[in-house]
C-alpha positions in Angstrom: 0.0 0.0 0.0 1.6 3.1 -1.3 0.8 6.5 0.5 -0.5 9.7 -1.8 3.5 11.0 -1.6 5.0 7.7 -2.9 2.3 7.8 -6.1 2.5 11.6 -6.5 6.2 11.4 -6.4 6.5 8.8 -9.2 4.5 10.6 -11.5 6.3 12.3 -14.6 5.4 16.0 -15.2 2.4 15.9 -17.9 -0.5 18.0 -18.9 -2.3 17.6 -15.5 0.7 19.3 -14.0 0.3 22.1 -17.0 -3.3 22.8 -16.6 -2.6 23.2 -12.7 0.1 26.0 -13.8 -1.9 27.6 -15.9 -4.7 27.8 -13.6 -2.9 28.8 -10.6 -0.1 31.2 -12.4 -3.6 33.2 -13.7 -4.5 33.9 -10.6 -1.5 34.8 -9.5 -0.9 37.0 -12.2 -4.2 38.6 -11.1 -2.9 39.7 -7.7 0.2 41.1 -9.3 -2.3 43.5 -11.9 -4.0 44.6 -8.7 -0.7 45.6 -6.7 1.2 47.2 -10.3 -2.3 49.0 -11.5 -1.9 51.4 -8.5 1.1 52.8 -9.4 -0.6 54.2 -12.4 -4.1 55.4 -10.8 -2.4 57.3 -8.4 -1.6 60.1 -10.3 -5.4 60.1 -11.6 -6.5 60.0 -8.2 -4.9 62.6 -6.4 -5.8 65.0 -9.4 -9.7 64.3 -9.1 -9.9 64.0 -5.3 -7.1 66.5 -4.6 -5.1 64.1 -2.1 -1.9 64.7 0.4 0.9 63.0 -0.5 0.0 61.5 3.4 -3.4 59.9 1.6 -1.4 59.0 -1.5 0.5 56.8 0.2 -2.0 55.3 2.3 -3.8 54.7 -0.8 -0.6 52.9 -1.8 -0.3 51.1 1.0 -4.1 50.1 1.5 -3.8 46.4 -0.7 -0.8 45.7 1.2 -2.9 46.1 4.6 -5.7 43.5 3.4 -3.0 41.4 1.8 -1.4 40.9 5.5 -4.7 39.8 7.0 -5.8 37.7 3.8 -1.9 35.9 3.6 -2.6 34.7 7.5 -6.3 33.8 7.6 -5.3 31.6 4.3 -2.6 30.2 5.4 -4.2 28.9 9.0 -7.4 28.0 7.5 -5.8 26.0 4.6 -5.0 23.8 7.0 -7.5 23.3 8.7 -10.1 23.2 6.4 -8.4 22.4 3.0 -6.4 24.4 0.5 -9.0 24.6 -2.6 -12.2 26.0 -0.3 -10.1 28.7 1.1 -8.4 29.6 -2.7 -12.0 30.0 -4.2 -13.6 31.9 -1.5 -10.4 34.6 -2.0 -11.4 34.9 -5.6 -14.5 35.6 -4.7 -14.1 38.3 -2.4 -11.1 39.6 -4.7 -13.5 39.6 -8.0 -16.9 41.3 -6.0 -14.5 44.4 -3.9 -12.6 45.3 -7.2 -15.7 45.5 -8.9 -17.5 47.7 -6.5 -14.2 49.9 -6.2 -14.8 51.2 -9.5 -17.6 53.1 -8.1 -15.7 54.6 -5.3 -16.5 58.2 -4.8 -13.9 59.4 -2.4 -11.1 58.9 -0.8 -12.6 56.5 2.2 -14.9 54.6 0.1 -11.4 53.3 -2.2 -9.3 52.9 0.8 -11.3 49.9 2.3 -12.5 48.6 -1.0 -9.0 48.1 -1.4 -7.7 46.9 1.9 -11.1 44.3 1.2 -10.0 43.1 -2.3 -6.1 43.0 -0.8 -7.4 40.3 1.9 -9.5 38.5 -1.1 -5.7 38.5 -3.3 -3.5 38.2 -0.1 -5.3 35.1 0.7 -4.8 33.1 -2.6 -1.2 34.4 -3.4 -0.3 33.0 0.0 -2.6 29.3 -0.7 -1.6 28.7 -4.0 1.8 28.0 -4.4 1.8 25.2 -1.0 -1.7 23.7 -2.3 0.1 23.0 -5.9 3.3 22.1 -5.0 1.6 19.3 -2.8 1.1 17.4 -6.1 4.4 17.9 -7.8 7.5 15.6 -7.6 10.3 16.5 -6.2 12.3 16.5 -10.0 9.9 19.2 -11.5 8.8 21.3 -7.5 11.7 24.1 -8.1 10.8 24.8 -11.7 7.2 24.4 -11.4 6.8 26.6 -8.5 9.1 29.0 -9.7 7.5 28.9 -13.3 4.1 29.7 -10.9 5.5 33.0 -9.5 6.2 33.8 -12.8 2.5 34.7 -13.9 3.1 37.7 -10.8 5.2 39.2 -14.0 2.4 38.8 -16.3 0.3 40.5 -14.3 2.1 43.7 -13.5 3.0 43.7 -17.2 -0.5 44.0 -17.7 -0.8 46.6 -15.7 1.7 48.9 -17.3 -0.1 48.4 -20.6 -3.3 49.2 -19.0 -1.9 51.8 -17.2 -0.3 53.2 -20.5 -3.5 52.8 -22.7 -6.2 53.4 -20.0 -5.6 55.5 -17.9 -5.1 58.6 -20.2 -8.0 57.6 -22.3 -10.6 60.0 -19.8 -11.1 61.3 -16.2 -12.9 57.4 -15.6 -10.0 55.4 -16.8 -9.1 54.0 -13.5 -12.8 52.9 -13.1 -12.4 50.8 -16.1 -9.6 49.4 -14.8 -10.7 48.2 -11.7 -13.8 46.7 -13.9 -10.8 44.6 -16.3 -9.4 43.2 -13.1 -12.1 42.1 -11.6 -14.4 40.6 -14.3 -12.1 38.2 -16.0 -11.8 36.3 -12.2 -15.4 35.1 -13.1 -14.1 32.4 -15.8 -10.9 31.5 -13.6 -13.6 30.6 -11.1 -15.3 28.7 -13.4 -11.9 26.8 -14.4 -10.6 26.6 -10.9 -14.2 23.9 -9.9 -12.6 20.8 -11.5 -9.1 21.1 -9.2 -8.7 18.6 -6.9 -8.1 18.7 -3.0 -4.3 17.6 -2.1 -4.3 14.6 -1.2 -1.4 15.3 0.8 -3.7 17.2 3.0 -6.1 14.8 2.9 -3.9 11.9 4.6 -2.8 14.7 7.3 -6.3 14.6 7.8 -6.9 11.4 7.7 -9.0 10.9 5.4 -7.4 8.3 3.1 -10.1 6.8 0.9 -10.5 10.6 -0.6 -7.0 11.3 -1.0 -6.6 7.3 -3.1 -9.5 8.5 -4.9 -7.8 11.4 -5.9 -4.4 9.9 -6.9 -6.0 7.5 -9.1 -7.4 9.9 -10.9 -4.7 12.0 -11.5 -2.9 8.6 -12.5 -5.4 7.9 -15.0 -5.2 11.6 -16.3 -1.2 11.2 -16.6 -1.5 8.0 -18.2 -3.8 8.8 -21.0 -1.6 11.8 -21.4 1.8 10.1 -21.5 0.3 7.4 -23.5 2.6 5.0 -21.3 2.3 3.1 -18.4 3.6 4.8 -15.3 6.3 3.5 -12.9 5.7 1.7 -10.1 6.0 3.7 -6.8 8.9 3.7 -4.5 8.0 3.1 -0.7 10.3 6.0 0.9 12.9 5.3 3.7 11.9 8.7 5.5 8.4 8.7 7.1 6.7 12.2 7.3 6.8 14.2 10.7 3.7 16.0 11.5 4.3 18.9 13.3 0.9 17.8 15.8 -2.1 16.6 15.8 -3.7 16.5 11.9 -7.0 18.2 13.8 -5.1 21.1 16.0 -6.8 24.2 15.7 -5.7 27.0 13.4 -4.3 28.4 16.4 -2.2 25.8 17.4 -0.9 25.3 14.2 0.1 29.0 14.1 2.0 28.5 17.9 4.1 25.4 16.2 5.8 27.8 13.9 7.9 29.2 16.8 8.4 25.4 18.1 12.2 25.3 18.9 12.2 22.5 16.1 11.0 25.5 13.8 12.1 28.2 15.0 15.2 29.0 12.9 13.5 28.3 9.7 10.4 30.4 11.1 13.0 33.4 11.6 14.6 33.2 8.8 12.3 32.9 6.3 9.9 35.9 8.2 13.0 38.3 8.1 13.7 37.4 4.2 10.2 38.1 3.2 9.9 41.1 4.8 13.4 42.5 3.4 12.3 41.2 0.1 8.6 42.7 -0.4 10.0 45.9 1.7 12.4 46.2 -1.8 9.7 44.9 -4.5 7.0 47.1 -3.8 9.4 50.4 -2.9 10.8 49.5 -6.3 7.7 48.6 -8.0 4.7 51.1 -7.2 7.0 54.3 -7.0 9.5 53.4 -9.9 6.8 55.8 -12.6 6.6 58.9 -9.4 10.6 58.6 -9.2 11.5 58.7 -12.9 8.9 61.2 -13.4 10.9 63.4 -10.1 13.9 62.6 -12.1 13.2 64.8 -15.0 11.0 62.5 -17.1 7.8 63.3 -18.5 5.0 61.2 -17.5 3.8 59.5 -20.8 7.9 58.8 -21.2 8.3 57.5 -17.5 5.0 55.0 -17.9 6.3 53.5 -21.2 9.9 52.8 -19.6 8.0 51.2 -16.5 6.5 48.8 -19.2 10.0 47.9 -20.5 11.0 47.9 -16.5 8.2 45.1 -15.8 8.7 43.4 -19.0 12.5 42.6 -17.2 10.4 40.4 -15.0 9.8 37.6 -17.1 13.6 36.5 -17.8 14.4 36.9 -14.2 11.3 34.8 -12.8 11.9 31.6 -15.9 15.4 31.6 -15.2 15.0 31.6 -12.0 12.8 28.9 -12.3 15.3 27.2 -14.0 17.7 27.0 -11.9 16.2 26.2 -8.3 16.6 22.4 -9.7 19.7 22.4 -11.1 21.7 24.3 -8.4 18.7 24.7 -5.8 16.6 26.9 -4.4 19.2 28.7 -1.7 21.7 29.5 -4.1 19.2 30.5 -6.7 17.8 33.3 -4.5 21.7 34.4 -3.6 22.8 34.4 -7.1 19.4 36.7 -8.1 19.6 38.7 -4.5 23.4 39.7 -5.6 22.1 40.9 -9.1 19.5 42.9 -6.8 22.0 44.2 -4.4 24.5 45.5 -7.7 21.4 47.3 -9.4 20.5 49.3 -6.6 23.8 50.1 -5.5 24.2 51.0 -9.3 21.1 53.0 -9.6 22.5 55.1 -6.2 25.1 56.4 -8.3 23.8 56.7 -11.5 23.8 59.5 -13.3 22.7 59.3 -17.1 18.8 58.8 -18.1 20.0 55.3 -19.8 21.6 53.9 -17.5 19.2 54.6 -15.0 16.6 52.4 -17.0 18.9 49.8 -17.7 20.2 49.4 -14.0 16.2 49.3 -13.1 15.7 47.0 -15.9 18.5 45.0 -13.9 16.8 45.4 -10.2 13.5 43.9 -11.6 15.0 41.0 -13.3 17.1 40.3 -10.3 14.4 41.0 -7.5 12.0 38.9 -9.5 14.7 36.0 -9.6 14.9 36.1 -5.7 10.5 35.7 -5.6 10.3 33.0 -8.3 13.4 31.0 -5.3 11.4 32.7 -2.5 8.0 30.7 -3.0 9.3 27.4 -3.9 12.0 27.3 -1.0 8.9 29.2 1.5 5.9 26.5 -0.1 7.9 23.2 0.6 10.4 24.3 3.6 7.4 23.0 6.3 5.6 20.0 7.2 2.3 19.0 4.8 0.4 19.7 8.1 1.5 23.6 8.3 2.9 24.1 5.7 -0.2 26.8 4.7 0.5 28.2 7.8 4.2 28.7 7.6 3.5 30.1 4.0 0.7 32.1 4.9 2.3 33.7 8.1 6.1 34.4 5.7 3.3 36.0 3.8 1.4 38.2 6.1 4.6 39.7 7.6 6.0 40.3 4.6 3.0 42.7 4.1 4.8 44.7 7.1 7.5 45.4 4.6 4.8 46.1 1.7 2.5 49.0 3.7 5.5 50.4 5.6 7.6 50.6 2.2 5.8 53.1 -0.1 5.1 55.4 2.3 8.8 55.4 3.7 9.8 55.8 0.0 7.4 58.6 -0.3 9.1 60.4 3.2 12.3 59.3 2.5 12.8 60.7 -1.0 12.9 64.4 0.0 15.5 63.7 2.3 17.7 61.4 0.7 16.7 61.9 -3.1 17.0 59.2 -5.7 20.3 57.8 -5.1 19.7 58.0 -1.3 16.0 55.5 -1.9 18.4 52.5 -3.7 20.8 52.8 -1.2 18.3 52.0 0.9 17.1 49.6 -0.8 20.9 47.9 -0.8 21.2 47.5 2.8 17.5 46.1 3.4 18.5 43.7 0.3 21.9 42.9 1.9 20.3 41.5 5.9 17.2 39.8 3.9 20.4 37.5 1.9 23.1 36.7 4.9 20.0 35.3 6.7 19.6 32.6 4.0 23.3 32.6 3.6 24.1 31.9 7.0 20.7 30.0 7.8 18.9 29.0 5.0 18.2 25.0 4.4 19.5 23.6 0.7 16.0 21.7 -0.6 17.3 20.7 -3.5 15.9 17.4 -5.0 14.0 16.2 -1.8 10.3 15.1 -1.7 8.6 17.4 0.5 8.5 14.9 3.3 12.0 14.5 3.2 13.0 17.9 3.5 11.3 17.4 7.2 14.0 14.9 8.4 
């Protein structure tokens, strides 16, 4: 009798493992349109509604706020009460409070909409890359996952167009993008009904028969896709450790984070998410304001951003690449370096090219860490909190996201543009000797194993 890891593990990557991708990259790639998009409505807004620079950045901040609550609730409640239930009911709220924010009238009315569809998208960027994994093998879990952060590049690409095209079309062009973000959730929905539970999750839970049922059909799906017959499984040496009691409340599960067996992988991996977002979304929502402070006009500083998020995509697929064939921790060291260099570079630069080449740079780079940072974050914990661990990595993070744009937007009179990347460089530099010093090599070990 072969458990639901022994069968998954066995099973070579096929068009099941595709469709999952694709399913869960889109809505990935949806959180990352709804955190770029503001960068470009805030100029729109503060025109009509005549906002502080105070409000502008609370504005900024406001996704970043829900995301914290969403990224924790998701996290403890996918496992507890399973990983697909909590990932639809996200969408949901996500899809209905963008929708409705088109028709904010004020100032008040956008700032919760926002903070409410930030807990709907904080919620499934934290679930989905643990619930996937959970049915990947070991072989294909770096690039897979890291291939699944890369829709968040997709996404913000998006944004920049729409932001480009949109927003200048009329007063209302923000409203209409808040309507193209939400809308399209309705037919992921749709999609997202014929996933499967895990049935890793399932045998925490113990519920067995379900999690067979499931594993034979994703078999049969592999099969008929492979058009061969699949190997047999292997019965693994290691046996998994729960971290408690598959039933332990969400709670609980939360408290056996900062378990002395945990601890040190709990640390490190809160302090390099919250180094790492602090960076990405400085960088990413006040890269347009800051060229446009530098001297460019605001048509030219929006169509450079597009070519800035375009330098995404390379950073996340390499990336991807390479956390299986030199591993996750010295993928996100090799990218984080890259990171470090740009924004030491961009402190000192000086001519308008090389400032969009070096930020060109910094995106690749700090996209290259994110694409190591989920897989090495979604399989570093046991099957039984391992939504947890992801989800609480996730929420804190968010300390780094709400505090970050409006530091930026203070910290920019005072230390000007070279001063922000400096910045930037020494939060960059403590996020990286933490997994340097700390960090856990995953490379090539089932997800149980890595638990030994």
């Amino acid at each position: 009798m072969y458990n639901a890891s022994e069968r998954l593990e066995r099973l070579p990557f096929s068009r099941f493992h595709f469709t999952l991708l694709i399913i869960g990259g889109l809505g990935l790639a949806f959180e990352a349109l709804d955190a770029g998009i503001i960068a470009f409505i805030l100029p729109s807004l503060r025109e009509q509604w005549g906002l502080t620079g105070i409000q502008a950045g609370w504005i900024a901040s406001s996704t970043y706020v829900g995301f914290l609550v969403g990224a924790l609730l998701s996290g403890m409640l996918g496992d507890r009460f399973g990983r697909k239930v909590v990932m639809m009911w996200a969408l949901v709220l996500f899809c209905v409070a963008t929708f409705i924010n088109a028709f904010a009238t004020n100032f008040h009315e956008f700032y919760i909409l926002r903070m409410i569809a930030g807990v709907g998208m904080g919620a499934e960027g934290a679930i989905v890359a643990p619930y996937l994994a959970e049915f990947v093998s070991s072989r294909y879990r770096g690039r897979f996952t890291g291939a699944l952060a890369g829709f968040f590049s997709f996404g913000f690409v998006m944004s920049a167009l729409l932001g480009y095209f949109i927003v200048p079309m009329s007063d209302d062009g923000w409203r209409w993008i808040m309507v193209i973000a939400s809308v399209p959730v309705v037919f992921l929905l749709w999609m997202r009904r014929a996933l499967f539970e895990s049935p890793r999750w399932l045998e925490e839970m113990g519920r067995h028969e379900e999690a067979s049922r499931i594993c034979t059909a994703i078999e049969a799906q592999v099969q008929r896709s492979s058009g061969k017959p699949l190997p047999e499984p292997v019965k693994m040496s290691l046996a998994a450790k729960a971290a408690d009691s598959a039933v332990q409340g969400a709670w609980a599960k939360l408290a056996t984070l900062v378990k002395p067996q945990y601890l040190q992988t709990t640390l490190v991996v809160w302090v390099f998410w919250i180094t790492v977002m602090f960076c990405y979304y400085a960088f990413l929502v006040w890269i347009p304001s800051l060229l446009v402070a530098r001297g460019f006009a605001v048509t030219k500083s929006f169509s450079f951003t597009i070519l800035i998020y375009l330098a995404q995509i390379p950073g996340y697929y390499s990336a991807a690449y390479l956390n299986d064939k030199i591993g996750r921790k010295y993928t996100i060291l090799g990218y984080m370096l890259v990171s470090c260099l740009a924004a030491l570079g961009l402190a000192f630069a000086g001519a308008d090219q090389e400032i969009i080449l070096l930020s060109m740079l910094l995106s690749f780079g700090m996209n290259g860490v994110i694409a190591g940072q989920y897989t090495y974050t979604s399989e570093i914990y046991p099957t039984s909190i391992r939504a947890t661990g992801m989800g609480t990595a996730s929420a804190l993070a968010r300390i780094g996201s709400i505090a970050s744009p409006t530091i930026v937007g203070a910290a920019y009179p005072v230390l000007g543009f070279g001063g922000v990347f400096a910045l930037m460089t020494g939060v960059l530099f403590v996020g990286g000797m933490g997994i340097l010093l700390f960090g856990k090599n995953t490379h090539g070990v089932s997800l149980e194993g890595i638990q030994q």
